[in-house]
LUMLUM-28873 format. One record per residue (C-alpha): residue in three letters; x, y, z. Coordinates in pm, whole numbers, padded with zeros to 5 digits, always signed. Example, Ala and Ser with C-alpha at 12.3 -4.5 7.8 and 13.67 -1.06 7.14 Angstrom:
ALA+01230-00450+00780SER+01367-00106+00714
end
This chain:
UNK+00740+00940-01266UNK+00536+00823-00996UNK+00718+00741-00709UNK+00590+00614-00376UNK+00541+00912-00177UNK+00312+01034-00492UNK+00112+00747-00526UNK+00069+00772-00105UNK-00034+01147-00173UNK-00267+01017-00463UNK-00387+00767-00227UNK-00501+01017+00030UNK-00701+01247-00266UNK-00871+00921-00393UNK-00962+00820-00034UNK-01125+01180+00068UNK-01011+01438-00155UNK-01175+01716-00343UNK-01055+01945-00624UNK-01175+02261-00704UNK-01080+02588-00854UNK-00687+02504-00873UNK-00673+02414-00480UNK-00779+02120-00308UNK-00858+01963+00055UNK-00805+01593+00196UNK-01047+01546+00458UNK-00966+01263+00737UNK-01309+01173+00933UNK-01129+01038+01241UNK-01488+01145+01458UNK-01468+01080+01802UNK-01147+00882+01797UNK-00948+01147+01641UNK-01007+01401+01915UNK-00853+01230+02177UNK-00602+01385+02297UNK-00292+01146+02277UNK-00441+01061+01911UNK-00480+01421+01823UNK-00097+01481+01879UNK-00002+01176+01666UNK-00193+01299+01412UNK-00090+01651+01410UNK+00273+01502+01401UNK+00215+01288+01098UNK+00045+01567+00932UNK+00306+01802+00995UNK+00607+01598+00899UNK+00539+01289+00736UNK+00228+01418+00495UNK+00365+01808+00472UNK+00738+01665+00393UNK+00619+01465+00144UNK+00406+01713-00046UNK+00712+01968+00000UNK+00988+01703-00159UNK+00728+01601-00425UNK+00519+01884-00523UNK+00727+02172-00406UNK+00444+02300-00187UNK+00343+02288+00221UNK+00000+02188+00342UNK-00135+02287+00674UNK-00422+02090+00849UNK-00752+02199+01002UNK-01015+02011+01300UNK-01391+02088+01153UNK-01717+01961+01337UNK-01766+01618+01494UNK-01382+01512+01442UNK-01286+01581+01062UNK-00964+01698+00995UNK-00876+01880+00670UNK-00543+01893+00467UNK-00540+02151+00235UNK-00229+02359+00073UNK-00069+02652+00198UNK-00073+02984-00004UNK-00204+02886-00278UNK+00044+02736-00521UNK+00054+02562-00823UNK-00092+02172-00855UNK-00090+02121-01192UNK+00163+01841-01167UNK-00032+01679-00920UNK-00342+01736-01142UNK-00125+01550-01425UNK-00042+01271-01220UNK-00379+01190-01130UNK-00460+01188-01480UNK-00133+00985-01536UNK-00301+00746-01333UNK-00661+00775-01497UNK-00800+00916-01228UNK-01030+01214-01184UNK-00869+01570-01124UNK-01210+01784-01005UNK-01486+01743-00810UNK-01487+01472-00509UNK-01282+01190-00684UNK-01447+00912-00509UNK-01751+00995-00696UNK-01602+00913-01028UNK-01272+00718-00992UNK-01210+00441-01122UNK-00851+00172-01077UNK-00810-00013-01333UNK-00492+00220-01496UNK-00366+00305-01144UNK-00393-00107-01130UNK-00187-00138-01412UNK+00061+00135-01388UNK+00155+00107-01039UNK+00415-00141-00903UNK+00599-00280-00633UNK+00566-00025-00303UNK+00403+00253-00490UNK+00107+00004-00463UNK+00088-00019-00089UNK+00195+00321-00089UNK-00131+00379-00260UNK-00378+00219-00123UNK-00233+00327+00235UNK-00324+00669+00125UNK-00670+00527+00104UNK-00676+00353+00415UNK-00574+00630+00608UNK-00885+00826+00504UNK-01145+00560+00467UNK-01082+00323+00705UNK-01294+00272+01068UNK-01120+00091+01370UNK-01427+00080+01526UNK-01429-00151+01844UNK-01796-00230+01708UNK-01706-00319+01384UNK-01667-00711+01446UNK-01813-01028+01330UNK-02092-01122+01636UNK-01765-01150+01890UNK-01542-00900+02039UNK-01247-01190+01925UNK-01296-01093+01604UNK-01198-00735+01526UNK-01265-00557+01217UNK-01089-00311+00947UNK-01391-00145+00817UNK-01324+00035+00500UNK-01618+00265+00430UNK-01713+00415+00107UNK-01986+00703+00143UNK-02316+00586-00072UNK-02361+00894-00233UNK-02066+00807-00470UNK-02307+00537-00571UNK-01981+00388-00712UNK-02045-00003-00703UNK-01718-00024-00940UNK-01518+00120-00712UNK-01573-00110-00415UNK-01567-00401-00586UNK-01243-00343-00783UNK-01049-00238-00454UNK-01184-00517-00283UNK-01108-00750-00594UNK-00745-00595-00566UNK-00710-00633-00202UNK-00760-01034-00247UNK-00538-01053-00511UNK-00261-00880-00313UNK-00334-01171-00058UNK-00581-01002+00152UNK-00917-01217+00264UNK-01265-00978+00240UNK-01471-01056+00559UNK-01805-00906+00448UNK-01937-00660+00238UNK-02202-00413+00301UNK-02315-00243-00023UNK-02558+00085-00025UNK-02840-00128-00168UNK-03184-00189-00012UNK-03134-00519-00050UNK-02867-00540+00213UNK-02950-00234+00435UNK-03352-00297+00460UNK-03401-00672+00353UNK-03665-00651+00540UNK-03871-00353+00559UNK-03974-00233+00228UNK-04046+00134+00332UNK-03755+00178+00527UNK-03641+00561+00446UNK-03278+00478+00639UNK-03138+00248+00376UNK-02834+00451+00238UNK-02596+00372+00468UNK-02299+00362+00295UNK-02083+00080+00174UNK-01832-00127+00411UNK-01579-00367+00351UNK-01451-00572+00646UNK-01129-00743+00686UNK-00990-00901+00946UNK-00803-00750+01128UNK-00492-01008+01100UNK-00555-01041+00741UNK-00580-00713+00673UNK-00197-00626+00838UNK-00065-00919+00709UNK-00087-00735+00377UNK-00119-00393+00442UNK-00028-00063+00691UNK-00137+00276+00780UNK+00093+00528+00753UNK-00109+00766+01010UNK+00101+00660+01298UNK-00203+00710+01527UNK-00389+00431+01310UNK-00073+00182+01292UNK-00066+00143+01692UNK-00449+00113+01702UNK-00476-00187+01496UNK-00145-00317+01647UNK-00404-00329+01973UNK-00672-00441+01783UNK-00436-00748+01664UNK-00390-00883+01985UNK-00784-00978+02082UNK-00847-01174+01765UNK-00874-01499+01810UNK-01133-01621+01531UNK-00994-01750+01189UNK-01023-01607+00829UNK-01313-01727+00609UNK-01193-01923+00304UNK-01082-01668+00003UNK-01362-01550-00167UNK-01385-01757-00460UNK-01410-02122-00277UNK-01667-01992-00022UNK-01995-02233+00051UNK-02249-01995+00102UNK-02528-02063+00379UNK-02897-02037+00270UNK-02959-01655+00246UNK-03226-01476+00405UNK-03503-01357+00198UNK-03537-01009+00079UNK-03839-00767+00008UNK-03886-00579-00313UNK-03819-00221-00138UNK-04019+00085-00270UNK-03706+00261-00375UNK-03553+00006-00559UNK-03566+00218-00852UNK-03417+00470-00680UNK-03163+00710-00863UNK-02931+00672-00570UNK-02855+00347-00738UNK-02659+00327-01074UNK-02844+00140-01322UNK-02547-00153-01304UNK-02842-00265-00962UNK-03119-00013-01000UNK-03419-00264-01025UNK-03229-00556-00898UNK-03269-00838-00617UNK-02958-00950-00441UNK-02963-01242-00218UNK-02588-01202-00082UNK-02329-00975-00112UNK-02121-01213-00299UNK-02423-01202-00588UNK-02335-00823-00615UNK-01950-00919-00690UNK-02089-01136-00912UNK-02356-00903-01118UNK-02077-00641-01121UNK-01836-00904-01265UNK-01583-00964-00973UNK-01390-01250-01084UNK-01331-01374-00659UNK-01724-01429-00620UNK-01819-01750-00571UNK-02056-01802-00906UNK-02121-02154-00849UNK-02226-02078-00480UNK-02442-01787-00641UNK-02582-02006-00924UNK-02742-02235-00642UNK-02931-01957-00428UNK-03063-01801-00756UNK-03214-02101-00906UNK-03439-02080-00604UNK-03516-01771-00610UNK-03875-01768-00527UNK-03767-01910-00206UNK-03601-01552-00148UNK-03828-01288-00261UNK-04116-01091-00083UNK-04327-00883-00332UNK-04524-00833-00010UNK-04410-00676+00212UNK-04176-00914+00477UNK-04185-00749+00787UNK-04321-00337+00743UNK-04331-00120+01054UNK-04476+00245+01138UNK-04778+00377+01309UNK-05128+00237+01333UNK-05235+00477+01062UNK-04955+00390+00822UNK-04984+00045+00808UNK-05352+00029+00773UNK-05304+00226+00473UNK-05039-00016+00354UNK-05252-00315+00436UNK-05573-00177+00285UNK-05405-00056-00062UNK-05305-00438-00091UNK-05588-00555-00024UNK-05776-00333-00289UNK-05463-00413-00497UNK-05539-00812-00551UNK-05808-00885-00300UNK-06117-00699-00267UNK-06404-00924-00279UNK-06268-01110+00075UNK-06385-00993+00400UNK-06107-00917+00681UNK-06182-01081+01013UNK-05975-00929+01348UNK-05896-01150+01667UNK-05679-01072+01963UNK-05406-01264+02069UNK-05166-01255+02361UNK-04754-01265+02291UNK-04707-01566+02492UNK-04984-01744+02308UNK-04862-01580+01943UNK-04514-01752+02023UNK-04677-02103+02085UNK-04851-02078+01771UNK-04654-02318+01521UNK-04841-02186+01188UNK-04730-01861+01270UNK-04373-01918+01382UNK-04363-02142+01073UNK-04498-01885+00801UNK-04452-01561+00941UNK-04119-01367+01014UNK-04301-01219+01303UNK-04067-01213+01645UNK-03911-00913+01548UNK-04200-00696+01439UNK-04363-00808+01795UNK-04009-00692+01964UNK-04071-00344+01766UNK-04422-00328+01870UNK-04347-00355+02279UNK-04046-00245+02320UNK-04006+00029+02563UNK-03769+00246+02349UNK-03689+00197+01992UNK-03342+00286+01810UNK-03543+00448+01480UNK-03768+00166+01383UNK-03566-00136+01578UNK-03658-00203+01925UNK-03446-00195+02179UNK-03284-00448+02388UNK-03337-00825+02398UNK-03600-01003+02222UNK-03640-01263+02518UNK-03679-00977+02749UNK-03927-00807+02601UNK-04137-01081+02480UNK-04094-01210+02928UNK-04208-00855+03021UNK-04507-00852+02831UNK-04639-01232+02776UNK-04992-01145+02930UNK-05015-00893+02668UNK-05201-00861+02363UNK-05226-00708+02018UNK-05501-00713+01769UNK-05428-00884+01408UNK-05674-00847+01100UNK-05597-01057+00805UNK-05857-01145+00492UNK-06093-01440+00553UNK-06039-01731+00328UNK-05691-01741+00165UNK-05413-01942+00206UNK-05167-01767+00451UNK-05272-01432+00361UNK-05074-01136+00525UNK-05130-01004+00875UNK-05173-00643+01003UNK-05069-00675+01368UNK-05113-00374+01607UNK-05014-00256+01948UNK-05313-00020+02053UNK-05163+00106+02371UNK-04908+00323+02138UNK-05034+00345+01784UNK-04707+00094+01696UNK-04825-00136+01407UNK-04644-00400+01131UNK-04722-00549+00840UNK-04610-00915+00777UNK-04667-01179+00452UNK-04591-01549+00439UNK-04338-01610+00117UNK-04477-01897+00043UNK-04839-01778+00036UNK-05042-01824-00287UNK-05044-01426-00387UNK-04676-01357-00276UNK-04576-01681-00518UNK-04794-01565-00801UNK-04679-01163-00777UNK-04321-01364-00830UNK-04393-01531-01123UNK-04578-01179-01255UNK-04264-00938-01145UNK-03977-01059-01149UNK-03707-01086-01439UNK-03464-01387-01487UNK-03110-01306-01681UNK-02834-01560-01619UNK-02768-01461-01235UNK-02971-01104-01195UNK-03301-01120-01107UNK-03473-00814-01205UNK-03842-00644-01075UNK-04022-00465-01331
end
């Protein structure tokens, strides 16, 4: 029988655990806010009694704990012993008993089989070892902390996030956002952005999230307790009777066939991350919200690129391989143009998601390929200056290769509505009930 101290210890292996070779190891990634020192004795505490006692009273064996680089903490079992009746209650459960079980797990007989506490029990385990208390997880205002539970995105397991967030809601619990490891989310914008796989995230509330739910990490519990006490913004409406806003479009990224991706959204444009609980069948997503932005979908979709940024020398070669691509028999004509002029310019600000490729291209430092500080501010510091743009002669709104010659910085940026971008639509991309699909 599974009783709630198992299904805690479960919990934790789901959450972070690996299996190998008859042993295993629970890692906890508390990073910089586990080392502090009034933290680090709370944790040591609840390893040491709480976690230890209840693999001792339930498994017959003691675990010990371990601080690795940059703030992980590792549970792992003391001399050895036997875990084959853990191993069995995993399976018991249908979940995976080798390897890093986040990788391959799956809830839906754990969904079933559990009940009443062993439940929370349960998922604590996995809160304890996935979950962020971040002060900078929030939505836009301090007054509105977040519970971040983060999924790595090398599991590339899309099933797994949606069915614990589809869980959480039914146990009462209202999803904030989701951030899945897709290019669609994590480089709308940039189609050769290499820094994409950044993991997946689902936020909660934090008032919604321990209306419904604890830690068991005592450490964690008086954390959030804090956190509770600064939020002042309300819950969204449950998933399913959300209006959605008009979405921002997205570009067809070059690794969007990437085998990071399962095939469930290799190949496939998402407009919102309520269309990915949708796709993967999530029965809280708003369809009828979705249904709406997809009809449109050519209002949504850059086959050219949106906004691409890099060097001089690597957007030149962008912009002349699509210009050889569908339009070599035009000549390309180059003017220069000052910021506080380009800003003025209605067709531009109208057609062209430019203001934050000219933030990138005169900013004074840049956090990877984002510039740094406030748009206003650098756009006020540099109005008098000017950058060099080279388009092709003769075409209706054709794209724009815009350069910054005092340090190399150049961008790439297309008009959706242009005539090429709207016919590359109607030549690439797939329509199936909600997915649309590039091939």
């Amino acid at each position: 029988m599974i009783n709630h101290d198992k299904a805690y210890i479960i919990g934790l292996l789901v959450g972070n655990g690996t299996i190998s070779n008859g042993t295993f190891t629970i890692m906890f990634p508390l990073k910089k806010w586990g080392m502090q020192p009034e933290k680090m004795h709370k944790i040591a505490t609840d390893i040491l009694t709480k976690i230890c006692d209840k693999f001792n009273s339930n498994y017959n064996f003691n675990v010990t704990y371990e601080i690795g680089n940059n703030g992980q903490w590792f549970i792992k079992p003391i001399n050895n012993p036997d875990i084959s009746e853990l191993l069995n209650n995993l399976s018991e459960l249908g979940l995976p008993n080798n390897g890093f079980l986040l990788e391959k797990v799956s809830l839906s007989t754990a969904k079933q089989k559990l009940k009443g506490i062993s439940i929370e029990s349960f998922l604590s385990g996995i809160f304890d070892t996935r979950t962020s208390l971040s002060k900078s997880h929030r939505r836009f205002t301090n007054s509105a902390p977040i519970v971040s539970l983060e999924i790595p995105g090398s599991t590339k397991n899309f099933d797994f996030v949606v069915s614990i967030c589809s869980w959480l809601n039914e146990l009462g619990t209202t999803t904030d956002q989701i951030l899945f490891n897709h290019p669609c989310q994590h480089s709308a914008s940039d189609p050769t952005y290499k820094g994409w796989k950044k993991g997946f995230k689902i936020r909660f509330l934090v008032n919604s999230f321990i209306a419904k739910h604890s830690f068991a990490l005592k450490a964690k519990a008086i954390d959030v307790d804090e956190l509770k006490k600064i939020q002042e913004m309300n819950e969204q409406e449950t998933c399913i009777n959300r209006k959605l806003s008009k979405p921002s479009p997205v570009s067809i990224h070059s690794e969007i066939n990437s085998t990071s991706l399962p095939q469930t959204v290799q190949n496939k444009l998402f407009f919102h991350y309520h269309h990915y609980c949708a796709v993967l069948g999530c029965k809280h997503a708003p369809l009828k919200e979705i249904k709406k932005i997809v009809a449109n979908y050519s209002d949504y979709i850059f086959v050219l690129p949106r906004l691409e940024k890099g060097t001089k020398d690597e957007i030149e070669k962008s912009f002349n391989q699509l210009n050889n691509n569908y339009l070599q028999d035009f000549e390309i004509i180059e003017n220069e143009i000052s910021i506080e002029d380009a800003l003025k310019n209605e067709a531009l600000k109208k057609d062209y998601d430019f203001k934050q490729g000219l933030a990138y291209l005169f900013s004074k430092k840049l956090n990877g390929k984002r510039h740094s500080g406030s748009m206003n501010k650098i756009f006020n510091a540099n109005k008098e200056s000017k950058f060099t743009i080279q388009k092709v002669e003769n075409i209706h709104l054709p794209s724009l290769f815009i350069f910054n010659n005092e340090n190399n910085r150049a961008i790439l940026v297309s008009a959706i509505s242009s005539d090429l971008n709207q016919q590359l639509i109607k030549e690439h991309i797939t329509v199936k009930n909600i997915e649309r699909n590039y091939k």
